[in-house]
Backbone atoms as SQL, in Angstrom:
CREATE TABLE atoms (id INTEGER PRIMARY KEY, chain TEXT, resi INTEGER, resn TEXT, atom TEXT, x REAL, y REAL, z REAL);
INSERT INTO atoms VALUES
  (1, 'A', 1, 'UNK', 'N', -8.361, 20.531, -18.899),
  (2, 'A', 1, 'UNK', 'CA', -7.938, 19.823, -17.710),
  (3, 'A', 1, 'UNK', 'C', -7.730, 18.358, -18.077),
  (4, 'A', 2, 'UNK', 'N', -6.615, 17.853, -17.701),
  (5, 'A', 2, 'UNK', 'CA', -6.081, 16.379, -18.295),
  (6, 'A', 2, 'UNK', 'C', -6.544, 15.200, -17.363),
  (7, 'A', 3, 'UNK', 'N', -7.001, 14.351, -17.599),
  (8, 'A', 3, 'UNK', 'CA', -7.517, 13.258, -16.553),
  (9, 'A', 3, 'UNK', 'C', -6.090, 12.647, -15.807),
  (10, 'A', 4, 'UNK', 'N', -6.182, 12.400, -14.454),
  (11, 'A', 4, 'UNK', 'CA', -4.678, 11.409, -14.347),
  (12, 'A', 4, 'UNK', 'C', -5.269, 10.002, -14.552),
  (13, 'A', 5, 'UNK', 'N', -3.801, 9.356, -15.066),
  (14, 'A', 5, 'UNK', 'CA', -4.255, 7.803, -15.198),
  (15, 'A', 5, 'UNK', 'C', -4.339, 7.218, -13.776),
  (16, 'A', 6, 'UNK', 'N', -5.269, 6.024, -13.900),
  (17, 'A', 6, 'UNK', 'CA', -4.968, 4.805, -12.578),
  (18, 'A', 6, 'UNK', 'C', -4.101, 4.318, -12.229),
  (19, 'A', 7, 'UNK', 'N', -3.427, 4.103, -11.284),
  (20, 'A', 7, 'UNK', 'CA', -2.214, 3.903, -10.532),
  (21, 'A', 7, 'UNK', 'C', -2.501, 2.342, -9.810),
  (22, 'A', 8, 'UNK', 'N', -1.997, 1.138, -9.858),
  (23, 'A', 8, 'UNK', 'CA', -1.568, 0.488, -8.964),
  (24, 'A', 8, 'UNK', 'C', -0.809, 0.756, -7.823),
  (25, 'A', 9, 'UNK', 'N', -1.412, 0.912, -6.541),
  (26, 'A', 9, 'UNK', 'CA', -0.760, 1.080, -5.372),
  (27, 'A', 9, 'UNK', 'C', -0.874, -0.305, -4.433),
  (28, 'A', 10, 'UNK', 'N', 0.372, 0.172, -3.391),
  (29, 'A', 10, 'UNK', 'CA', 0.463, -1.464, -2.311),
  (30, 'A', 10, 'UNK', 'C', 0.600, -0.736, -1.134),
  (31, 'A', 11, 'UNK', 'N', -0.512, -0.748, -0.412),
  (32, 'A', 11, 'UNK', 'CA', -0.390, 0.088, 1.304),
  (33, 'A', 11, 'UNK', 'C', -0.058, -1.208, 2.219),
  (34, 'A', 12, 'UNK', 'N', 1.144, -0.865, 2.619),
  (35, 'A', 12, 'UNK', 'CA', 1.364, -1.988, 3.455),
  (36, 'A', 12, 'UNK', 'C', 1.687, -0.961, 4.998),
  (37, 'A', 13, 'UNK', 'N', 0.338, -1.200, 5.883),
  (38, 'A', 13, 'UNK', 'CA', 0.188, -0.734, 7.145),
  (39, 'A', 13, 'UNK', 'C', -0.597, -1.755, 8.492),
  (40, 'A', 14, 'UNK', 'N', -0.113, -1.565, 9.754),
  (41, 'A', 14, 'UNK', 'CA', -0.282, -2.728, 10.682),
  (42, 'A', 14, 'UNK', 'C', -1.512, -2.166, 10.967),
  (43, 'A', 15, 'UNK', 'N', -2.110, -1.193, 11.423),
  (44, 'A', 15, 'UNK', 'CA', -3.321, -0.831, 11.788),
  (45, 'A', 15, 'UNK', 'C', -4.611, -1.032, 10.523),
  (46, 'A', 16, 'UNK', 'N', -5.425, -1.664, 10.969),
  (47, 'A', 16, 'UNK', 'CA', -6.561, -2.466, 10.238),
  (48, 'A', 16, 'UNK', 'C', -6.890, -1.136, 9.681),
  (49, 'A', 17, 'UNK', 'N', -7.585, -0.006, 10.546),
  (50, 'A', 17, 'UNK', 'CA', -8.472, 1.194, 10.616),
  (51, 'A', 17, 'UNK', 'C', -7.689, 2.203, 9.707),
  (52, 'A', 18, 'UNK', 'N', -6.257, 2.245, 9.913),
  (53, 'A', 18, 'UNK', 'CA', -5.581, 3.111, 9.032),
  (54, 'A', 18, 'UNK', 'C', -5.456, 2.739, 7.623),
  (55, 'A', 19, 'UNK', 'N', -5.182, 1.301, 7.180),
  (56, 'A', 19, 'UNK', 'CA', -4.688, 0.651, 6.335),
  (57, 'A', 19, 'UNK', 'C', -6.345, 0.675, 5.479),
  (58, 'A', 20, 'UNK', 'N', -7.476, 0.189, 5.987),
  (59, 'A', 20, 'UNK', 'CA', -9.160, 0.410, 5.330),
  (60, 'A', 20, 'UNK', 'C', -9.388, 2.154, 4.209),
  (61, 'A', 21, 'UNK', 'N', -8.465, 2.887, 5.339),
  (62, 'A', 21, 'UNK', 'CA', -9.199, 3.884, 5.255),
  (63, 'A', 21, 'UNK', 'C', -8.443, 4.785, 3.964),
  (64, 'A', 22, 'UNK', 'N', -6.943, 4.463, 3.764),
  (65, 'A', 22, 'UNK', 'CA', -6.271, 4.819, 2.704),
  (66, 'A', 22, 'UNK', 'C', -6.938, 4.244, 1.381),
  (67, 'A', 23, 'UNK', 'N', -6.797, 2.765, 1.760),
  (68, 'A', 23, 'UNK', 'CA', -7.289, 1.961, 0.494),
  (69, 'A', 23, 'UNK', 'C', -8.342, 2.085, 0.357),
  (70, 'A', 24, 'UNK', 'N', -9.566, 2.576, 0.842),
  (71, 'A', 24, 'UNK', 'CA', -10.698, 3.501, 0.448),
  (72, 'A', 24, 'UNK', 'C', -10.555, 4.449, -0.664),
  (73, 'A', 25, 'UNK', 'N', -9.838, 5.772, 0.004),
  (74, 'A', 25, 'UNK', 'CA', -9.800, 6.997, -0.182),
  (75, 'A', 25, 'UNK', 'C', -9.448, 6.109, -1.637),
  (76, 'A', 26, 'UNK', 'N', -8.087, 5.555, -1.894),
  (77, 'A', 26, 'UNK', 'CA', -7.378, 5.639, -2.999),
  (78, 'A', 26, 'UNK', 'C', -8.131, 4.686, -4.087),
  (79, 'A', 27, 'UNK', 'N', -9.377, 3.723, -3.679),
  (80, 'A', 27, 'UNK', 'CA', -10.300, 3.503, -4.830),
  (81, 'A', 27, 'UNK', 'C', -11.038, 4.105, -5.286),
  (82, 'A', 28, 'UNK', 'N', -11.538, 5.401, -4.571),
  (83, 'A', 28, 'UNK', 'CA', -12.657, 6.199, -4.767),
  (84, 'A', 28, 'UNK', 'C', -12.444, 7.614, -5.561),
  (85, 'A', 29, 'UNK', 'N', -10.878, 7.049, -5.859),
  (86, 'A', 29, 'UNK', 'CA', -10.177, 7.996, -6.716),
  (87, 'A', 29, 'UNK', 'C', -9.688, 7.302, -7.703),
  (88, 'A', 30, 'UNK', 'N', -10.396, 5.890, -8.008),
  (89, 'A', 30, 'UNK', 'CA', -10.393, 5.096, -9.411),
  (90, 'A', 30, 'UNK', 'C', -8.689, 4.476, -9.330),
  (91, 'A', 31, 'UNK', 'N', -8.190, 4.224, -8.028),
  (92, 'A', 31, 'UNK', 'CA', -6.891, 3.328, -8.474),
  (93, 'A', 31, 'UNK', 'C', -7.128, 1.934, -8.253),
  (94, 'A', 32, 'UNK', 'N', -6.256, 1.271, -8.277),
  (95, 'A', 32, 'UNK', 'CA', -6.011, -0.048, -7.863),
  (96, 'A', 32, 'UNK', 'C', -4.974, -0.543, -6.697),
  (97, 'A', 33, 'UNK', 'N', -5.693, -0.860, -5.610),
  (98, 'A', 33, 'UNK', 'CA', -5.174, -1.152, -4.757),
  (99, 'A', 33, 'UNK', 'C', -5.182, -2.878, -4.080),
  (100, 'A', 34, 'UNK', 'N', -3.461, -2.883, -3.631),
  (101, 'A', 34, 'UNK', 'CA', -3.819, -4.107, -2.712),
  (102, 'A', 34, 'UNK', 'C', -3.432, -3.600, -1.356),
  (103, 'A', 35, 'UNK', 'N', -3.572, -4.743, -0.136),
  (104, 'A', 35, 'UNK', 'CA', -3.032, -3.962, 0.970),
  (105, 'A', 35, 'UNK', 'C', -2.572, -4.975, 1.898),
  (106, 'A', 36, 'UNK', 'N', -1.796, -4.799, 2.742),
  (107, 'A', 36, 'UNK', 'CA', -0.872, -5.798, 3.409),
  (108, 'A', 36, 'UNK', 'C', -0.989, -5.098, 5.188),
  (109, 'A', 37, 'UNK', 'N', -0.868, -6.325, 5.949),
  (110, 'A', 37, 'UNK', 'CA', -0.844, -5.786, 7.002),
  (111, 'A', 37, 'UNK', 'C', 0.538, -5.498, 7.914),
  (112, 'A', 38, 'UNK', 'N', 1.346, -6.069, 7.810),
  (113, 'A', 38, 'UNK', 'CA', 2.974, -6.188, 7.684),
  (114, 'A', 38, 'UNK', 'C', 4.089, -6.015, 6.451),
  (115, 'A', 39, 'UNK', 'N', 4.980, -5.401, 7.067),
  (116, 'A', 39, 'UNK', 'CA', 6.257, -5.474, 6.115),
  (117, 'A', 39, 'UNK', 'C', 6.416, -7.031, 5.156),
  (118, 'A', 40, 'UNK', 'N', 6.311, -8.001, 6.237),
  (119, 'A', 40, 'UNK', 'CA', 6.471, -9.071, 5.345),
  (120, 'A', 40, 'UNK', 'C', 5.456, -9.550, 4.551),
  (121, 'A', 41, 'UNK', 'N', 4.688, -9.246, 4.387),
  (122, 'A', 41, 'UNK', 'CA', 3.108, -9.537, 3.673),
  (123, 'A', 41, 'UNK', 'C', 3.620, -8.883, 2.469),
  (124, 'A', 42, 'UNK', 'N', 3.825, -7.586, 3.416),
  (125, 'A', 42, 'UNK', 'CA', 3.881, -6.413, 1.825),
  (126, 'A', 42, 'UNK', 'C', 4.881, -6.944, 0.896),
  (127, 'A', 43, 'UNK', 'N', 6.296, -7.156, 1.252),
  (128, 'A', 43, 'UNK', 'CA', 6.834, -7.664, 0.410),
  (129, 'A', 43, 'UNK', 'C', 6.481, -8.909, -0.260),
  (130, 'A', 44, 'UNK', 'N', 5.729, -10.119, 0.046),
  (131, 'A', 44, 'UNK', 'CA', 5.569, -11.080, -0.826),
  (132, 'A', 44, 'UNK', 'C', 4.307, -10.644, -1.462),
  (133, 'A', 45, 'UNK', 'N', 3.491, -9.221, -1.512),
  (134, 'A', 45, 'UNK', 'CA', 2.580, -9.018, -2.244),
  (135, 'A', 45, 'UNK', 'C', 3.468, -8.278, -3.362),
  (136, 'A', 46, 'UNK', 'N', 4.509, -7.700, -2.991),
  (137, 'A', 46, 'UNK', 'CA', 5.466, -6.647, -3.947),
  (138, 'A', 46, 'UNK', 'C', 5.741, -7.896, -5.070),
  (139, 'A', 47, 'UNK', 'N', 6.403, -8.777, -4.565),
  (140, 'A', 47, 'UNK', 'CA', 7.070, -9.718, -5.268),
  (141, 'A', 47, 'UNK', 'C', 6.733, -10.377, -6.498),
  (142, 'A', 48, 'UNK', 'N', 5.166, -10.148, -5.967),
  (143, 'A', 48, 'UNK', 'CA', 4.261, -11.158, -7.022),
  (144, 'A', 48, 'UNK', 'C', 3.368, -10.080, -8.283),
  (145, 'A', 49, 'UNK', 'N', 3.376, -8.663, -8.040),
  (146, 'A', 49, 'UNK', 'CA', 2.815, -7.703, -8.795),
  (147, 'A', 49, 'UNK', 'C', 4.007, -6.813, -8.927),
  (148, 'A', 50, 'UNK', 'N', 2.990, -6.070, -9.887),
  (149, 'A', 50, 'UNK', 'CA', 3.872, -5.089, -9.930),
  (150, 'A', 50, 'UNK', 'C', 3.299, -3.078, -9.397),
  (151, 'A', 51, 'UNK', 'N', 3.742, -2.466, -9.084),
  (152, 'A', 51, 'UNK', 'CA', 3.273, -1.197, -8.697),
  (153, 'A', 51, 'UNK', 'C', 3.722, -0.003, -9.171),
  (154, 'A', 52, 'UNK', 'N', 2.647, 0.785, -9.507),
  (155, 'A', 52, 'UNK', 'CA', 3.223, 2.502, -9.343),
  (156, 'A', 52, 'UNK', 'C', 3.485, 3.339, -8.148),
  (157, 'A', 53, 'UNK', 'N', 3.182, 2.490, -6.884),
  (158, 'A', 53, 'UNK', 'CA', 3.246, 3.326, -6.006),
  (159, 'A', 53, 'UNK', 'C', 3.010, 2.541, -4.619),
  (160, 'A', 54, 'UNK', 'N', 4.385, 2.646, -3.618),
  (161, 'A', 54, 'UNK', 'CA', 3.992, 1.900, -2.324),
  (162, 'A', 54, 'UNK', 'C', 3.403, 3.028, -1.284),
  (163, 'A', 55, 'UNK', 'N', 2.879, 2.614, -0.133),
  (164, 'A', 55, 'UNK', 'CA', 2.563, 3.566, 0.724),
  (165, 'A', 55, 'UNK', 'C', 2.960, 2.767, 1.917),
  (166, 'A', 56, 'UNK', 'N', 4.167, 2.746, 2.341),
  (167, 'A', 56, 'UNK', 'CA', 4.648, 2.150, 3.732),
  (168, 'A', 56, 'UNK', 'C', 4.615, 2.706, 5.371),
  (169, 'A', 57, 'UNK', 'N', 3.197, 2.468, 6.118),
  (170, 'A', 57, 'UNK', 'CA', 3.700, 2.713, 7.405),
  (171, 'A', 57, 'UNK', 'C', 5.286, 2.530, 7.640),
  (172, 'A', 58, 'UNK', 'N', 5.870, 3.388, 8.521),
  (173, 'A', 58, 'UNK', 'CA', 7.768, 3.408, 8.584),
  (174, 'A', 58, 'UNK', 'C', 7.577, 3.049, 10.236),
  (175, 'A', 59, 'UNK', 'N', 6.674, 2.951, 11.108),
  (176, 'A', 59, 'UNK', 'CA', 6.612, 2.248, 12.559),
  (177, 'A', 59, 'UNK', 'C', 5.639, 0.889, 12.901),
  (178, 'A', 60, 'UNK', 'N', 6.123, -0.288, 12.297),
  (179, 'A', 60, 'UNK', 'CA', 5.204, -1.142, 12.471),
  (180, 'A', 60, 'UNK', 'C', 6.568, -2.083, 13.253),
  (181, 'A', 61, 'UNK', 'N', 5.814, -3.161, 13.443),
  (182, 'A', 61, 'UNK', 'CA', 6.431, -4.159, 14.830),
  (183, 'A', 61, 'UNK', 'C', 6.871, -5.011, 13.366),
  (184, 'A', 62, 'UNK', 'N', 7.659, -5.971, 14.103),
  (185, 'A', 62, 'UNK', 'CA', 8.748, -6.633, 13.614),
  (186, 'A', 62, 'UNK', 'C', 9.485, -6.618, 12.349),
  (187, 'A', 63, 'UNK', 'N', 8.948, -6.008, 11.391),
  (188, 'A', 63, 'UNK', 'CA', 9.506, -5.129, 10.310),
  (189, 'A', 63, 'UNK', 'C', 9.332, -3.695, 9.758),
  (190, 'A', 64, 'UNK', 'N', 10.313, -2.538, 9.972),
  (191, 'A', 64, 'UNK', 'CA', 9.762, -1.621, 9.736),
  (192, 'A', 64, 'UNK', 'C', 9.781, -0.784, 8.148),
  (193, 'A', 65, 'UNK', 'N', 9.232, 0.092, 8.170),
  (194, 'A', 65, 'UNK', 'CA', 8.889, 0.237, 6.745),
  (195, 'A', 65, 'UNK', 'C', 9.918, 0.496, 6.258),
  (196, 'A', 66, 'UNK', 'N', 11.137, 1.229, 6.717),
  (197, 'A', 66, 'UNK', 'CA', 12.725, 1.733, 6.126),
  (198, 'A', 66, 'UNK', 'C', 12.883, -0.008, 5.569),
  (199, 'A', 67, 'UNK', 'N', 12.614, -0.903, 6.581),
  (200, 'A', 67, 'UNK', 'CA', 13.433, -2.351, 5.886),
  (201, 'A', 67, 'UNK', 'C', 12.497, -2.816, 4.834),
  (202, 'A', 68, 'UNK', 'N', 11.182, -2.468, 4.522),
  (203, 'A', 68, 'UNK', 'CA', 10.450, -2.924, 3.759),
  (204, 'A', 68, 'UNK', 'C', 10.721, -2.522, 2.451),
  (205, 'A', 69, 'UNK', 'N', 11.353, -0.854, 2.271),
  (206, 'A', 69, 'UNK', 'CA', 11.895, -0.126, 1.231),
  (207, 'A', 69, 'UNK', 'C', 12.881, -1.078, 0.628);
């Protein structure tokens, strides 16, 4: 059985409770996470790192995740 490697991920979600609870799960499975509370957060966190993997709420208020893509 092959180990998977650690992943840099960027959860960018508006709900505090949803957004805690991913970036939990996904440290406790040995990745690296940052997390953003808006589209626009997320992108100037995108900007400045780099990632294997986004996780975009697609219904948040004033930017939605299709525009964050």
């Amino acid at each position: 059985m092959s180990q998977l490697s650690k992943a840099s991920v960027l959860v960018v979600e508006d709900e505090d409770e949803v957004r805690q609870l991913l970036s939990d799960i996904l440290v406790s499975e040995g990745h690296e996470v940052e997390a953003a509370a808006n589209g626009s957060e997320g992108i100037e966190v995108f900007k400045q790192n780099t990632f294997d993997l986004v996780f975009s709420d697609l219904g948040m208020p004033d930017m939605s995740g299709w525009e964050v893509a």
